[in-house]
C-alpha positions as CSV (number, residue, x, y, z in Angstrom):
1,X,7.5,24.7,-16.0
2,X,5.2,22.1,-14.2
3,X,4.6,22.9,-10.8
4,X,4.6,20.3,-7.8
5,X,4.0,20.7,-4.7
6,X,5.5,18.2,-1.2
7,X,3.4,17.6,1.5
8,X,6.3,16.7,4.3
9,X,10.1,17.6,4.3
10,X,10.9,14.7,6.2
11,X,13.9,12.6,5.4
12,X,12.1,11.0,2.0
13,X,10.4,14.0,1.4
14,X,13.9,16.0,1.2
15,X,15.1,13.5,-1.6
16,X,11.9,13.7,-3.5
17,X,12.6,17.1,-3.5
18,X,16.3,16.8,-4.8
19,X,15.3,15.0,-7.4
20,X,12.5,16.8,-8.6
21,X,13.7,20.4,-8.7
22,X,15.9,19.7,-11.4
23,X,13.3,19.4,-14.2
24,X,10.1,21.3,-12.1
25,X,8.8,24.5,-9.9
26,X,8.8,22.6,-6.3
27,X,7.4,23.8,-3.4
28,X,8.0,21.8,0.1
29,X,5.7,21.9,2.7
30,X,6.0,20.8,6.0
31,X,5.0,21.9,9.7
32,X,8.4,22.2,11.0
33,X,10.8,25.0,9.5
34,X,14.0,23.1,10.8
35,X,12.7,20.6,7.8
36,X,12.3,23.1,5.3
37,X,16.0,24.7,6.3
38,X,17.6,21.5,5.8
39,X,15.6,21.5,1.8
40,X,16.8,24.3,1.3
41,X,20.4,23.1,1.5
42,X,19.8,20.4,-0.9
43,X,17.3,21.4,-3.1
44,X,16.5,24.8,-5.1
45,X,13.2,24.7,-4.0
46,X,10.4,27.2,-2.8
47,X,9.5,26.2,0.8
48,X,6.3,27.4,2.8
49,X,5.4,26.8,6.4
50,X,1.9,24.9,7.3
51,X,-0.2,23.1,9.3
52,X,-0.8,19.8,7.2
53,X,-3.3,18.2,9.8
54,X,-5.8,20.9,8.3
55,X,-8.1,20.2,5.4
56,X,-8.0,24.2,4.7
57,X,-4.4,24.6,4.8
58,X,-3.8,21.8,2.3
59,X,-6.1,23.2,-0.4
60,X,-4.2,26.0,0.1
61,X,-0.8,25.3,0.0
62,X,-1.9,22.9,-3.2
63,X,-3.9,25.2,-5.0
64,X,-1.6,25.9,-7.8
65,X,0.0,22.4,-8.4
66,X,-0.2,20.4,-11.3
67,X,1.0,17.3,-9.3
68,X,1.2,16.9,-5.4
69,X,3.7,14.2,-3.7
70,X,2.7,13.0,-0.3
71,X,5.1,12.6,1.9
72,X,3.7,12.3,5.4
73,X,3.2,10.3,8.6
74,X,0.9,7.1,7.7
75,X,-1.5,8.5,10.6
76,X,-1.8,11.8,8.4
77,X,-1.7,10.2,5.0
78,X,-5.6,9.0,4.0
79,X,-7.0,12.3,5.2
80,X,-4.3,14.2,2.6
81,X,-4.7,12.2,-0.1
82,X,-8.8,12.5,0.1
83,X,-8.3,16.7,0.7
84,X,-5.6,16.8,-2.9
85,X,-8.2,14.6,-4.4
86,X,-11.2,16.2,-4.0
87,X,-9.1,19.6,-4.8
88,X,-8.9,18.1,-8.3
89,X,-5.5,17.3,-8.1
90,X,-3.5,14.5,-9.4
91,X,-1.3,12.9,-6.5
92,X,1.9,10.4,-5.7
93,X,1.7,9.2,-2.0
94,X,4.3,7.3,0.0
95,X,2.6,7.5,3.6
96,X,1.3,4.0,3.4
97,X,-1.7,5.0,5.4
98,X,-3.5,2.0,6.9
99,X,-6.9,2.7,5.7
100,X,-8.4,1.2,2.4
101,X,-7.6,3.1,-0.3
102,X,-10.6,1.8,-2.3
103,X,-12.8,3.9,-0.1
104,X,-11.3,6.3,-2.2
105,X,-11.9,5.0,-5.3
106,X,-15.4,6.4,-6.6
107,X,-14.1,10.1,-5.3
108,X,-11.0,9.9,-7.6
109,X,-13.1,8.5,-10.8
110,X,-15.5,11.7,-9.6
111,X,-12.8,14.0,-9.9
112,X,-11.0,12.8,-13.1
113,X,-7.5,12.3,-11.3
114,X,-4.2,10.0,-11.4
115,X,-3.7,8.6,-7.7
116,X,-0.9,6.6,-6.8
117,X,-0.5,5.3,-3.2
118,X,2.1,2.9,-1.3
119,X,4.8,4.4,-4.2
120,X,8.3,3.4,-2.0
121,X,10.4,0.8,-2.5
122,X,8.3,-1.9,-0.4
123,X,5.2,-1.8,-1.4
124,X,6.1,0.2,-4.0
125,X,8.5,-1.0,-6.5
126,X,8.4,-4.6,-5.1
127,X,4.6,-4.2,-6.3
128,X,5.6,-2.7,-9.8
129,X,8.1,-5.6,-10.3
130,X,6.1,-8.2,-9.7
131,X,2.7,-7.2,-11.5
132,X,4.8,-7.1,-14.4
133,X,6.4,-10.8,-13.9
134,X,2.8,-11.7,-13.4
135,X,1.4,-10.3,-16.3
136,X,4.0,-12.1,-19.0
137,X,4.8,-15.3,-17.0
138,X,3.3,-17.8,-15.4
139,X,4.8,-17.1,-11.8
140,X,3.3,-19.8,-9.5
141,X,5.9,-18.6,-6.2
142,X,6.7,-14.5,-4.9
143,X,8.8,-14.0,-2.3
144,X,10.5,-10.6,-1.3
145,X,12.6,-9.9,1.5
146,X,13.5,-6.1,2.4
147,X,15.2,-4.3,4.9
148,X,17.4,-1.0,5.3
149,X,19.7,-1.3,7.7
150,X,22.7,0.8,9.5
151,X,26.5,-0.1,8.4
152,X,27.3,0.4,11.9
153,X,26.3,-2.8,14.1
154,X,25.7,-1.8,17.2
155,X,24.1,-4.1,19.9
156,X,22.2,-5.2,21.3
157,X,19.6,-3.4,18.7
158,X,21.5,-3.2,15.8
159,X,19.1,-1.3,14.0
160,X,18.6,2.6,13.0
161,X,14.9,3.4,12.2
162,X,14.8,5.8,9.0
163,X,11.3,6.7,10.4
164,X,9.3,6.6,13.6
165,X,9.9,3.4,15.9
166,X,6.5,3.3,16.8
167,X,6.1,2.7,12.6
168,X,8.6,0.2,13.0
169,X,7.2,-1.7,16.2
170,X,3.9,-1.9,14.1
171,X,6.0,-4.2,11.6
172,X,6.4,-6.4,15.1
173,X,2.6,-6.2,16.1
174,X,0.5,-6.4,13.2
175,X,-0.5,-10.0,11.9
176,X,1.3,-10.8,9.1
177,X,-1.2,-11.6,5.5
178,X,0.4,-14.0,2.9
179,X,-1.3,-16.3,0.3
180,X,-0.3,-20.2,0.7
181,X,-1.7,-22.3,-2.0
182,X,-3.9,-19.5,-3.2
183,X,-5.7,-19.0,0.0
184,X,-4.9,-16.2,2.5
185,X,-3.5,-17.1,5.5
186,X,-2.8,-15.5,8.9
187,X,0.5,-15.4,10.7
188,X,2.3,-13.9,14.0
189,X,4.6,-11.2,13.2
190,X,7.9,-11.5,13.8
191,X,7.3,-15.6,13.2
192,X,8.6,-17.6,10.5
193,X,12.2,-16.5,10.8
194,X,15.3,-18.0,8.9
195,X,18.6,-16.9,7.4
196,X,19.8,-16.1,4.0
197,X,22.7,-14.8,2.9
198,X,22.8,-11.6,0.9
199,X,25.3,-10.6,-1.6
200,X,27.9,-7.9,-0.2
201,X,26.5,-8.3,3.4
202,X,26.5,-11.2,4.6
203,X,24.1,-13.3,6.6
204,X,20.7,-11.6,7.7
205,X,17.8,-12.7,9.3
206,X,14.2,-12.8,7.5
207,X,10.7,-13.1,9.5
208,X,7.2,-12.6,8.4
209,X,5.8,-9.0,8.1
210,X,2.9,-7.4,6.3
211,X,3.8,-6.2,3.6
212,X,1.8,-7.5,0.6
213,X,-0.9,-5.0,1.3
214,X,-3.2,-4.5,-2.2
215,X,-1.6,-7.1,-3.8
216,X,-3.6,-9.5,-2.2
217,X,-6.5,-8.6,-4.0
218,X,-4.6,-7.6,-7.9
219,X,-1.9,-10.2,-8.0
220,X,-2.8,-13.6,-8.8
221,X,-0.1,-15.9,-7.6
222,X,-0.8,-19.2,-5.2
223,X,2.6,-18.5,-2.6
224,X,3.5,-15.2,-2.3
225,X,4.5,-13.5,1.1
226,X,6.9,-10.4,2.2
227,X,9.7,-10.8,5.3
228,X,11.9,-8.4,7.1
229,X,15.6,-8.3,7.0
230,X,17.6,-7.4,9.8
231,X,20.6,-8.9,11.5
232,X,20.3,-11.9,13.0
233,X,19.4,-11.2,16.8
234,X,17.5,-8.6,16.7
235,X,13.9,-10.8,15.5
236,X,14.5,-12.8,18.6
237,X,15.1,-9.7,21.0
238,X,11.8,-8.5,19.2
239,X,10.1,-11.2,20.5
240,X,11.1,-11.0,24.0
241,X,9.6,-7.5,24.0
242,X,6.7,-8.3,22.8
243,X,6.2,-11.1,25.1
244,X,7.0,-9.4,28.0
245,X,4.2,-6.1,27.3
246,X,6.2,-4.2,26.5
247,X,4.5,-3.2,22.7
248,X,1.4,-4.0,24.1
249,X,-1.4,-1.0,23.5
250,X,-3.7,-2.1,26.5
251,X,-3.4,0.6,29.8
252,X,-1.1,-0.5,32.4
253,X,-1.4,1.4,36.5
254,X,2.0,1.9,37.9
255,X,2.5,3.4,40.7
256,X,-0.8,5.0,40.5
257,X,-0.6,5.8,37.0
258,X,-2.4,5.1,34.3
259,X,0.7,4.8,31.0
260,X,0.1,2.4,27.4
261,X,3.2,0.0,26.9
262,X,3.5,1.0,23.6
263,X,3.8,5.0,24.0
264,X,6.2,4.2,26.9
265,X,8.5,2.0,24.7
266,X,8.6,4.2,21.7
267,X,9.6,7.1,23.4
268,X,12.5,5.1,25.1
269,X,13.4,3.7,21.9
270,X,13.5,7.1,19.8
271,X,17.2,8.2,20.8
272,X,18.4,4.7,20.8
273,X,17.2,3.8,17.0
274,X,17.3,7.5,15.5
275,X,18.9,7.3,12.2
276,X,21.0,10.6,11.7
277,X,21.4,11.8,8.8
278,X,25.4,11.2,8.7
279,X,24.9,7.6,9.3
280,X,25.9,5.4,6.7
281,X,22.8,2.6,5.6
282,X,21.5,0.5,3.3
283,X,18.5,-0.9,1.7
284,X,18.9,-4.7,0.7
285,X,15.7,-6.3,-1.0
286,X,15.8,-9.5,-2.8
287,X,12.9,-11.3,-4.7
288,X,12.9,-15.2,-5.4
289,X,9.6,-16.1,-7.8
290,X,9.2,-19.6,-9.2
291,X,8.0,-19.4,-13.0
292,X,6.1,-22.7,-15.0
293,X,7.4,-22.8,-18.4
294,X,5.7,-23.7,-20.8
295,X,6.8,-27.4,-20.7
296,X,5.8,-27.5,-17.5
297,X,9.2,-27.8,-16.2
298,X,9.5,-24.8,-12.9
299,X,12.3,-22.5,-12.6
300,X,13.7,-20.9,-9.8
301,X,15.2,-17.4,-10.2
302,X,16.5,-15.1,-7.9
303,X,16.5,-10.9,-8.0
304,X,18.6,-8.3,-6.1
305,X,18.6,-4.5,-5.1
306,X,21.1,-3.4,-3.2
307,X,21.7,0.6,-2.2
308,X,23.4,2.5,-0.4
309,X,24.0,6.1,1.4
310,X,24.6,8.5,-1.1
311,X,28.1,10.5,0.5
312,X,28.0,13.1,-2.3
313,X,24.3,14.8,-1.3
314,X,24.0,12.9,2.0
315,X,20.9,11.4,1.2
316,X,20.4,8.0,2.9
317,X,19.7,4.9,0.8
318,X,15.8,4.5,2.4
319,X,15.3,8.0,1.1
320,X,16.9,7.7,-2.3
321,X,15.2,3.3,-3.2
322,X,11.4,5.1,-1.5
323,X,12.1,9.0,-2.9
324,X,13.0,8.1,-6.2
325,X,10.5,5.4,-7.3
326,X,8.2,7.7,-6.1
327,X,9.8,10.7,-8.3
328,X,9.8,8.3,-11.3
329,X,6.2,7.5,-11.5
330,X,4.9,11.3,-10.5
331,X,7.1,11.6,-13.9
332,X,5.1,9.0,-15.7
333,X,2.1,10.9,-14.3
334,X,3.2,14.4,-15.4
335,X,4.3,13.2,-19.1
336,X,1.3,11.1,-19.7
337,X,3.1,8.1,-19.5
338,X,0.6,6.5,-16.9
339,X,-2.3,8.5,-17.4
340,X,-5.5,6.4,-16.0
341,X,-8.0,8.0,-14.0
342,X,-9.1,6.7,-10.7
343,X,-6.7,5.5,-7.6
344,X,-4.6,2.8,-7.8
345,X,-1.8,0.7,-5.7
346,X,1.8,0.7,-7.7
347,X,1.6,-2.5,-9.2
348,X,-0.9,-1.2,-11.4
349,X,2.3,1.1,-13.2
350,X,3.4,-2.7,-13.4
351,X,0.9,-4.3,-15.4
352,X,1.7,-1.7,-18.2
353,X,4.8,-2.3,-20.1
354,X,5.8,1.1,-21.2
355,X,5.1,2.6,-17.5
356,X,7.2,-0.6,-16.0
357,X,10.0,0.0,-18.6
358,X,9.9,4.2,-17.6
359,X,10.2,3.5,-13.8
360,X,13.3,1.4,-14.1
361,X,15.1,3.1,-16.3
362,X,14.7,6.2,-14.0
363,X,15.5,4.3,-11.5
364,X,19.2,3.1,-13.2
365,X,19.9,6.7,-14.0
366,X,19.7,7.3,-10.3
367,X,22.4,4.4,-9.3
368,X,19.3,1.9,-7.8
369,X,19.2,-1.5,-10.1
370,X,17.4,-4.6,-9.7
371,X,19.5,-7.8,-10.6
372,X,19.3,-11.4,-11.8
C-alpha cells in the first residue's frame, strides 16, 4: 500500500485525510496534538507530532512517503513545498503560498518530481475547469464567482472564516489582477461589487478579488476575472474598515504604544468569524464563459457548484470542494494518470483530457458536481 504523508491537520487537512485513508497508509502531521486527536476520530490514520516550520523535521517526518499533501498556513507553504521537493518527493499543495512558484521550477525538473500547487476549489478546480474550456473552445469571456459561506446569518458580519481572518482580510487588501481585453489590469479590492442571484440561496453580493493567480500567465482568454461572494452588506462594511485603518499594516502610537492595525483587528475578529466545526456552510461557485462558435455567432453559458456541510462525518463543505479536489489529483499523481515532471499550477491537470475527466468524476463520487 502507497504511503502518504499530511503536512497540517487543520480543518482541510482532516478531510484530505478522510478521504485518503481508505485506499492508502496515511500519516498526519501537524504541530498541535489537539489536531491530530480530532484525525484520529475521523480517519484511520497514523498521526505524529512535529514542528513543520523546520526544514529538518520535514525531511523527516516525509522520508518514507511516496506522495506528500501540503496542507499548511500560506505563510508556511513555499518553504515546505521547496524542503518535500528537494527530498525527492512528489507533492500536492493547497497552502496557496504567495510566492512564485516558478522559482521553483528548475529545482523540481532537477529532482524528477510531480508538483502541484493552489489544488482547492478556487484556484484549484476553477483553474482545472477552465484550462480545459480553453483548450477545446474558443472561450473569449471567464468569469467565476466563489464564496463559502455560514447558513446562519448573523449580522452585522455575516460571515464564518473556514481559515484565519487575517487570510481572509488579505482578500480585502490585496489589489485585485484581471485581464480586460487581453491586457492586465489593476483594481481595488473589494471594488466592482454587484448582485447575482444564486440557485438555492438567493441573492449574494460579488466584488473583485485576486484570485486568478497563474492563470494569468497559462490561460489565454481576453476578459477573465475572479469575485467574492458573500451576502450583500458585508462588502460595504468591508470597506468602511478599510477606510477607516483599521486593516491597515503601517504602526500606529496609542497611548504610548506602538500596535499594527492589522494584528489588532484580526485578533478582535478571530472569535467573532471562527467557523466551528458544528456550523452548518456552504461553498457556492458559479462560472459564466462566453464561447465564439464557429460561425461566429457568441454564446453565453452559465456553470454551477454548489456544496454543502457534510452532517454524516461533520466535515464542512470548504474542507470537502478544497480537500477533495486535492485528494483527486494526488490520485492522478499516484496512478500515473498525470505524471509530468516539473511544478505546475492546477490548470495544467486541465489542459489534459484524461486527467480533467479523472478529477471530476472523483469529484461526483464524492457528492461535489459542477452544472450547466
Amino acid at each position: 500500500m502507497k504511503k502518504i504523508t499530511i503536512l497540517g491537520a487543520g480543518m482541510v487537512g482532516r478531510a484530505i485525510a478522510y478521504d485518503l485513508s481508505s485506499n492508502f497508509d496515511v500519516t498526519s502531521v501537524d504541530f498541535s496534538q489537539e489536531n491530530l486527536n480530532k484525525v484520529e476520530k475521523l480517519a484511520k490514520v497514523k498521526t505524529e507530532v512535529a514542528d513543520l516550520s523546520k526544514k529538518s523535521e520535514i525531511e523527516r517526518v516525509i522520508s518514507d512517503a511516496d506522495l506528500v499533501i501540503g496542507a499548511l498556513p500560506g505563510f508556511m507553504g513555499f518553504d515546505s513545498v521547496r524542503t518535500v521537493i528537494n527530498a525527492g518527493k512528489n507533492i500536492v499543495d493547497i497552502s496557496f503560498f504567495p510566492e512564485d512558484f516558478e522559482l521553483l521550477k528548475s529545482e523540481a525538473e532537477k529532482a524528477g518530481v510531480t508538483a502541484i500547487v493552489d489544488c482547492g476549489v478556487a484556484p484549484g478546480l476553477s483553474n482545472i475547469w477552465i484550462a480545459h474550456n480553453v483548450k477545446n473552445r474558443k472561450v473569449i469571456l471567464f468569469e467565476c464567482m466563489v464564496g463559502g459561506l455560514p447558513e446562519e446569518r448573523t449580522l452585522p458580519f455575516q460571515y464564518k472564516a473556514p481559515f484565519s481572518p487575517i487570510d481572509v482580510i488579505e482578500e480585502y487588501t490585496r489589489p485585485a489582477r484581471f485581464v480586460e481585453n487581453s491586457t492586465e489590469v489593476v483594481r481595488e479590492a473589494l471594488s466592482g461589487s454587484e448582485f447575482i442571484n444564486f440557485p438555492g440561496v438567493g441573492t449574494l453580493e460579488a466584488f473583485f478579488s485576486d484570485g486568478l493567480r497563474s492563470l494569468l500567465k497559462t490561460v489565454k482568454v481576453p476578459t477573465m476575472y475572479e469575485k467574492t461572494l458573500r451576502y450583500p452588506g458585508h462588502a460595504g462594511l468591508m470597506r468602511a474598515f478599510a477606510s477607516a485603518g483599521f486593516f491597515s499594516t503601517e504602526k500606529k502610537k496609542i497611548n504610548g504604544v506602538e500596535i499594527v492595525p492589522l494584528d489588532f483587528t484580526s485578533q478582535m475578529l478571530i472569535p467573532l468569524w471562527k467557523l466551528e466545526e458544528e456550523d452548518r456552510e456552504f461553498t457556492a461557485m458559479r462560472f459564466r464563459i462566453l464561447v465564439e462558435n464557429n460561425d461566429g455567432s457568441q454564446s453565453e453559458e452559465f456553470y454551477y457548484l454548489f456544496d454543502k456541510y457534510d452532517t454524516k462525518t461533520g466535515i464542512s463543505s470548504m474542507s470537502r470542494t478544497t480537500g477533495f479536489t486535492c485528494t483527486a489529483a494526488a490520485r492522478a499523481v499516484l496512478n500515473g494518470t498525470f505524471a509530468s515532471k516539473g511544478i505546475f499550477p492546477p490548470e495544467f491537470l486541465g489542459f489534459d483530457d484524461k486527467t480533467y475527466k479523472f478529477i471530476l468524476e472523483e469529484l461526483m463520487q464524492r457528492g461535489i458536481y459542477i452544472k450547466k
